[in-house]
C-alpha positions in Angstrom: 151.7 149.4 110.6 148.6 149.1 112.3 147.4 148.3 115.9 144.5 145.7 116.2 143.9 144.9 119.7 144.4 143.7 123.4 145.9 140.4 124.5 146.0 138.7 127.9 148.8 136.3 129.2 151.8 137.5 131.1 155.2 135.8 129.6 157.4 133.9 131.8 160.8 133.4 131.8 162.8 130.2 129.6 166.1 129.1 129.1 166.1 128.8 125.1 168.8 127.1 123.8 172.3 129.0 123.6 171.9 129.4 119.4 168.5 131.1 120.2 169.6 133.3 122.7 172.4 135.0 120.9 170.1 135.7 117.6 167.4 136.9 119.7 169.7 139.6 121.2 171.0 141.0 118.4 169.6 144.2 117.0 167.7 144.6 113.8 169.1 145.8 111.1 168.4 148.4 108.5 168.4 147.7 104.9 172.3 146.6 103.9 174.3 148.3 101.7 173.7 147.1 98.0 170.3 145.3 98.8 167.0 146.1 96.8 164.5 147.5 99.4 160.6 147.3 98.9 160.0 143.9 98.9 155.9 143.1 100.4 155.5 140.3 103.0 152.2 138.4 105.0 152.7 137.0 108.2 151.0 134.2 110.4 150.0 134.6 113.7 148.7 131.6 115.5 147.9 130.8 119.1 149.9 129.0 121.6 148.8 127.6 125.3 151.3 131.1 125.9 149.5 133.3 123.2 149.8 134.5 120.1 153.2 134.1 118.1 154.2 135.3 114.5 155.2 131.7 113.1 155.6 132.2 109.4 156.5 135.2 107.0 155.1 134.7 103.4 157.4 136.6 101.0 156.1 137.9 97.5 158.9 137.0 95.3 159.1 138.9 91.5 159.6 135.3 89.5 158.5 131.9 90.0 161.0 130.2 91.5 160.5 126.1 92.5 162.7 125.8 95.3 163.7 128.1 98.4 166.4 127.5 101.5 166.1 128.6 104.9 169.9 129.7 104.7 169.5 132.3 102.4 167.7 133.9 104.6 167.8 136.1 107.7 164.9 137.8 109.2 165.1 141.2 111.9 162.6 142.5 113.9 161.6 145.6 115.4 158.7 145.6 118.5 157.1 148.6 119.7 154.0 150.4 121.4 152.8 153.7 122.4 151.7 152.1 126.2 155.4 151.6 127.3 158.8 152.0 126.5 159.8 148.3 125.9 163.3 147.3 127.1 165.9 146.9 124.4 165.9 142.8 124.3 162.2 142.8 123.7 162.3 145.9 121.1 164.6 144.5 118.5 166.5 141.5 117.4 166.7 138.3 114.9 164.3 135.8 114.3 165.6 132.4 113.6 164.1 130.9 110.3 164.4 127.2 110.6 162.5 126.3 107.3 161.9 127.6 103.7 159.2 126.6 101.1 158.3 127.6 98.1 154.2 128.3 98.5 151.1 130.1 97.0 150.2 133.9 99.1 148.6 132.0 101.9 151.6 130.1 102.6 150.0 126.6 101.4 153.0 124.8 99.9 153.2 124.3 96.1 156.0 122.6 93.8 156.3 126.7 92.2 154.9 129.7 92.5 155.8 133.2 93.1 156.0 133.3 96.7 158.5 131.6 99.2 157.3 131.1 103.2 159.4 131.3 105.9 159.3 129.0 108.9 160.2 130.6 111.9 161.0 129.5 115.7 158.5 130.6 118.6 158.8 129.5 121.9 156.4 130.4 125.3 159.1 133.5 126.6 160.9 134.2 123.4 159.3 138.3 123.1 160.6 139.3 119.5 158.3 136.1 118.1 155.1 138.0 119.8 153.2 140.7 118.1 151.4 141.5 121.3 152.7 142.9 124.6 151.2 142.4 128.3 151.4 146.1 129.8 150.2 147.8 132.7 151.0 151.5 132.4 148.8 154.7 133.3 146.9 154.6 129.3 146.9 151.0 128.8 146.0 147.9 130.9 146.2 144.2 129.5 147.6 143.0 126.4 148.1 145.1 123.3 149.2 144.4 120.0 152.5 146.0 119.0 153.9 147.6 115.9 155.6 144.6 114.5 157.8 145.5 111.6 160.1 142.6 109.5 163.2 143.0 107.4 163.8 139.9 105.7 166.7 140.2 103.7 167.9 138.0 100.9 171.5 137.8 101.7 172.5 135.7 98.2 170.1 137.7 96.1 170.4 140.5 97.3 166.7 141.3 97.5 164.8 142.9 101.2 161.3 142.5 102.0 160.6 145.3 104.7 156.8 145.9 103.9 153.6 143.9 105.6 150.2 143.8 103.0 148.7 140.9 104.9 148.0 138.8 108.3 146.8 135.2 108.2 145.4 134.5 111.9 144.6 130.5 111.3 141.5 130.1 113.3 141.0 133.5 114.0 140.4 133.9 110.3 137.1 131.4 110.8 135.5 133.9 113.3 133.0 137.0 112.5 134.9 139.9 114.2 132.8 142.1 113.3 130.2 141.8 116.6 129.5 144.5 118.3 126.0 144.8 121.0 125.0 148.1 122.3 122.8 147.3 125.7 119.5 149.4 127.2 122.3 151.3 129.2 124.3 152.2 126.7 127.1 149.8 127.2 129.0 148.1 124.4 130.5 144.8 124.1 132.3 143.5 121.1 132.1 140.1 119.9 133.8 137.1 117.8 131.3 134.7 116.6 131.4 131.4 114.7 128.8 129.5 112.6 129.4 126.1 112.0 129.2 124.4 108.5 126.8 121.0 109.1 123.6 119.6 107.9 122.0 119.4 111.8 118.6 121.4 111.9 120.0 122.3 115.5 123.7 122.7 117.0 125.3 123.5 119.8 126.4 126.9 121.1 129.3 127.9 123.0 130.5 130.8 124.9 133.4 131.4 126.0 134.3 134.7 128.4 138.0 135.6 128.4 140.3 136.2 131.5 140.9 139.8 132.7 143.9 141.5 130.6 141.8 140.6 127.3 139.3 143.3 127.8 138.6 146.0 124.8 137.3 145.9 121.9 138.9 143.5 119.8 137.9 140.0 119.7 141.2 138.8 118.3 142.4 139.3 121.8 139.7 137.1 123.4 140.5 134.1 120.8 144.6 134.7 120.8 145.1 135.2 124.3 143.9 132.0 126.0 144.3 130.3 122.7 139.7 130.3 122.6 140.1 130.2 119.2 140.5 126.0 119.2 136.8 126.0 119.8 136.6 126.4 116.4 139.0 124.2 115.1 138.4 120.6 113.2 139.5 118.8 116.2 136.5 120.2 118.5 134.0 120.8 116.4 134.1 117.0 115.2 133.2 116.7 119.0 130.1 118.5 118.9 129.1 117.3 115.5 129.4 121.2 114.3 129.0 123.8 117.2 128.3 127.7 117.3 131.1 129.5 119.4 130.9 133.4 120.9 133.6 135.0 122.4 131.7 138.4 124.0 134.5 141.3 124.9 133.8 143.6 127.6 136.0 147.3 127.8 137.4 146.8 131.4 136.8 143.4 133.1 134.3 141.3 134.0 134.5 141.6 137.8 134.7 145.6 137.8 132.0 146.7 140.1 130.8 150.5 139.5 133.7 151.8 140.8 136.1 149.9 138.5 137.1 147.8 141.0 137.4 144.1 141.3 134.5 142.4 143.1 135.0 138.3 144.2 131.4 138.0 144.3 130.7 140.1 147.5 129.3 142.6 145.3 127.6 143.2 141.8 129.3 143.7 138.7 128.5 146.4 136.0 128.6 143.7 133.1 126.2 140.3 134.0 123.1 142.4 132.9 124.4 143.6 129.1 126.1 140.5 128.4 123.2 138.3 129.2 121.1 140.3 126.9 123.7 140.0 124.1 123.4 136.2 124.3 119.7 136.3 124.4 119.6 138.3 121.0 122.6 136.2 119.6 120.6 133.0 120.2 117.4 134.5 118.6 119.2 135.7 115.6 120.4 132.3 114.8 118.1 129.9 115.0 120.4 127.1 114.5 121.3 127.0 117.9 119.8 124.2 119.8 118.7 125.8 123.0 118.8 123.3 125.2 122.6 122.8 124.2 124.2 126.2 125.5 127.2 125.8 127.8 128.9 129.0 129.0 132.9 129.1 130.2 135.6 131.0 130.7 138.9 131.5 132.5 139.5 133.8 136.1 137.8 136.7 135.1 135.7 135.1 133.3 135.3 131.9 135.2 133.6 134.5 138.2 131.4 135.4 134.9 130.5 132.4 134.0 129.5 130.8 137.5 127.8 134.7 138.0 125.4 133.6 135.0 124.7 129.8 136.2 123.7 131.7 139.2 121.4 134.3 137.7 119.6 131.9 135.1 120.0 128.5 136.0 117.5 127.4 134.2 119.3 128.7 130.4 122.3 126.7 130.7 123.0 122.8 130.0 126.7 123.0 131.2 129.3 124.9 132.5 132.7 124.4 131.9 135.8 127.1 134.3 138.9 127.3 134.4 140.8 129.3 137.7 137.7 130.4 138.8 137.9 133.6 140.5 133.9 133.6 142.2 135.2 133.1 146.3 133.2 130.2 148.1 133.1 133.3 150.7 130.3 135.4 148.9 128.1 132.4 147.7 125.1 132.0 149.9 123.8 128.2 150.9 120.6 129.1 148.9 122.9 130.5 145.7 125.0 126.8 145.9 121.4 124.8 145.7 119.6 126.7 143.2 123.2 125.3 140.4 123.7 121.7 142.1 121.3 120.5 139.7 123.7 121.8 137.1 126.5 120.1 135.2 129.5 121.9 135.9 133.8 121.0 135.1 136.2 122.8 136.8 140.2 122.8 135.8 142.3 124.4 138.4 146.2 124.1 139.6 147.0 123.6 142.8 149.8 125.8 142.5 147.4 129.1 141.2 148.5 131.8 143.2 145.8 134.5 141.3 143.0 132.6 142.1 143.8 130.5 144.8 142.2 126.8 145.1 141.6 126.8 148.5 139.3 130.1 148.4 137.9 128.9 144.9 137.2 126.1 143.7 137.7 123.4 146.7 135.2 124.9 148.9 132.8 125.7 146.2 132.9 121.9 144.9 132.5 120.5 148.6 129.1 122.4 149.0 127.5 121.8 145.6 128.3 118.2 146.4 127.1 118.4 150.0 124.0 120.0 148.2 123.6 117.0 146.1 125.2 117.8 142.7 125.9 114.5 140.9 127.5 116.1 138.1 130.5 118.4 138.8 133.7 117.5 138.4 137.2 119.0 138.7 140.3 118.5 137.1 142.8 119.3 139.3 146.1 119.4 138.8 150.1 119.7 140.3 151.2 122.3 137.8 150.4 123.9 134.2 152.9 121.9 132.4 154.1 121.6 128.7 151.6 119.7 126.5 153.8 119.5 123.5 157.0 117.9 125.0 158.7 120.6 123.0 159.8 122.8 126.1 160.7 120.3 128.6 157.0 118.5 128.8 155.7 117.6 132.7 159.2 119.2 133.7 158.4 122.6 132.5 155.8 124.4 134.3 153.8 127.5 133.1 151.8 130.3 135.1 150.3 128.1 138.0 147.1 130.4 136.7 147.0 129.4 133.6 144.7 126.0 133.7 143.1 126.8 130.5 145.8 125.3 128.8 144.1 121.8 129.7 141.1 122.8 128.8 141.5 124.5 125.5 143.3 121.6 124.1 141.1 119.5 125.7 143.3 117.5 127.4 140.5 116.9 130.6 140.0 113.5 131.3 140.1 113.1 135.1 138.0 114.1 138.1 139.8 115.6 141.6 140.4 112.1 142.7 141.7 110.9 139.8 139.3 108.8 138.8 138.0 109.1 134.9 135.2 110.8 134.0 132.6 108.7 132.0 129.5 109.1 130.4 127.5 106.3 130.1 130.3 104.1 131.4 132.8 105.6 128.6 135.5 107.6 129.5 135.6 111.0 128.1 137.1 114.0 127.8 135.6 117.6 128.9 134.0 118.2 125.2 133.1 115.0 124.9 131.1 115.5 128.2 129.7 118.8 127.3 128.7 117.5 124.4 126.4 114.8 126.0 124.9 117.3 127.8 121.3 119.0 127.3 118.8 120.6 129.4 116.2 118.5 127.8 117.8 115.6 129.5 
């Protein structure tokens, strides 16, 4: 089966409920006794505010058939990579299949056809639903996609589906993957780029930077493993009216000085330079893009990046928009805080980040821009990265203090750090819906 990439998030720990737990511990299992082998299957991966999760397997049936149960079924799974030796509980066990529908190949539900989808359970720290692996070994560093192999057996028919032909990545699927920009200096970054579908002579672009284990070059990694993908979803686009969306990729991280090394802002980093000049030549090749509309963000990693090209070219940008920013208030000069307080800028941070800490981030940096006059900056700040969906405990289940993009993917950022609501023209509004006001024309 083949590899196709790097993810980002590390996986915390649940309590699943007791039904889940005992499924998900049992091995896989070969082909039974008796059972026809052979059978070809799609899955689904989709993004979570944890990462990516296979959600659905799409089974190529031999008949048309007009009904299906999830009963009848019982899928296995076996995980593995060439970076590590993954424990036993994350290398092999059973899926729980909660739903079965009788559906067309891309799993779109029909009243018969010749293809039966199967619903299956994913939760933030249940492993054996991920196809991607957070590893830090001597080879590999970040997230990786694993060998994710399925037997789906058929226990009335007798029938076993143990072969993958497809992957539907709703979303993901909407991007160009295909990017790739070769710099001056011989440095290569991959890309993900998105062209909206409107009427509007101009539109929007923009760019996200992903966090530091998403590095490579893939782009599915980038748009699975803070969940970037949303950008171009129905529900944000709408916001923008129809928006352009690029997801750059650099090999190591965006803070790696020249030494490979993390720099905070005390020093340069080996990647501002190449990935400036591969939004320069994106926006010229698509003259779409309204450029007085670009608004550049990104998460840790990529929040120092982002706040490292506000600095740099102040003047390019209409907005920004950082989560966990990992720039230090330390290394920023009093001139460096002036030259971006004219800029509109939303910060989403939890207190409770203990990668990049508040106190060294983003509260000092957001006293001096507004002691420097900035009248447009806000932060969302908040307790803890919760549960959005309700589904895992809601405001009583906390995630990764780190991982404040989870606001600000879904778009859930309505407040400022006092609590008040931000508003635009007197309206209250949410962080796209205040990016999307903003222009440098203004």
């Amino acid at each position: 089966m083949r590899k196709v990439g790097r993810f980002s998030q590390l996986v915390m720990t649940m309590a699943l409920p007791a039904c889940l737990l005992v499924a998900g511990q049992s091995a896989a299992q070969d082909t039974p006794p008796g059972h026809r082998a052979g059978g070809e299957y799609s899955i689904v991966v989709e993004g979570y505010d944890w990462g990516a999760g296979v959600s659905k397997v799409i089974l190529s049936k031999d008949e048309t058939v007009s009904s299906a149960s999830a009963g009848d079924y019982t899928v296995s799974v076996k995980r593995q990579t060439d970076c590590m030796e993954l424990p036993p509980e994350q290398a092999a066990g059973e899926r729980i299949v909660i739903h079965a529908y009788v559906s067309d190949s891309m799993g779109r539900t029909r009243p018969e056809g010749t293809h039966v989808t199967l619903v299956l359970a994913v939760a933030p720290t249940w492993i054996l639903g991920n196809p991607i692996q957070y590893v830090r070994s001597e080879t590999c560093r970040g997230n990786v996609w694993v060998d994710y192999d399925l037997t789906v057996t058929d226990t009335v028919r007798n029938r076993v589906w143990d072969t993958e032909i497809g992957r539907i990545m709703p979303l993901v699927d909407r991007f160009d993957l295909s990017g790739r920009y070769v710099h001056d200096t011989g440095m290569t970054l991959s890309y993900a780029s998105f062209a909206p579908e409107t009427s509007n002579e101009k539109s929007p672009l923009l760019i996200w930077l992903h966090g530091g284990g998403e590095g490579g070059t893939d782009p599915t990694i980038p748009l699975l493993g803070n969940r970037a993908a949303n950008y171009a979803s129905d529900e944000i686009q709408a916001v923008f009216n129809g928006a352009y969306v690029l997801v750059p990729q650099c090999p190591g991280a965006w803070m790696h000085n020249a030494q490979g090394v993390m720099t905070h802002g005390q020093e340069d980093d080996i990647y501002n330079v190449a990935l400036m000049a591969l939004i320069r030549e994106y926006v010229a090749a698509h003259p779409g893009i309204d450029t007085d509309r670009i608004y550049v963000g990104g998460c840790s990693n990529g929040g120092y990046m982002s706040l490292k090209l506000l600095l740099l070219h102040p003047d390019y940008f209409a907005a920004g928009f950082i989560s966990s920013l990992a720039y230090q208030s330390q290394y920023l000069s009093d001139e460096q805080i002036r030259s971006i307080a004219h800029l509109p800028i939303w910060f989403v941070q939890s207190a409770d980040d203990q990668t990049t800490r508040p106190e060294e981030t983003i509260l000092p940096v957001l006293e001096r821009l507004k002691a420097a006059g900035a009248r447009d900056v806000h932060a969302s700040y908040y307790d803890h990265v919760v549960d959005i969906t309700g589904l895992f405990g809601g405001d009583d289940y906390h995630y990764n203090g780190h991982w404040s993009w989870v606001y600000l993917h879904a778009n859930k950022c309505r407040r400022d750090i006092d609590g008040s609501l931000v508003r635009v023209d007197g309206r209250p509004v949410t962080i796209m819906e205040w990016m999307a006001a903003k222009s440098r024309a203004e």
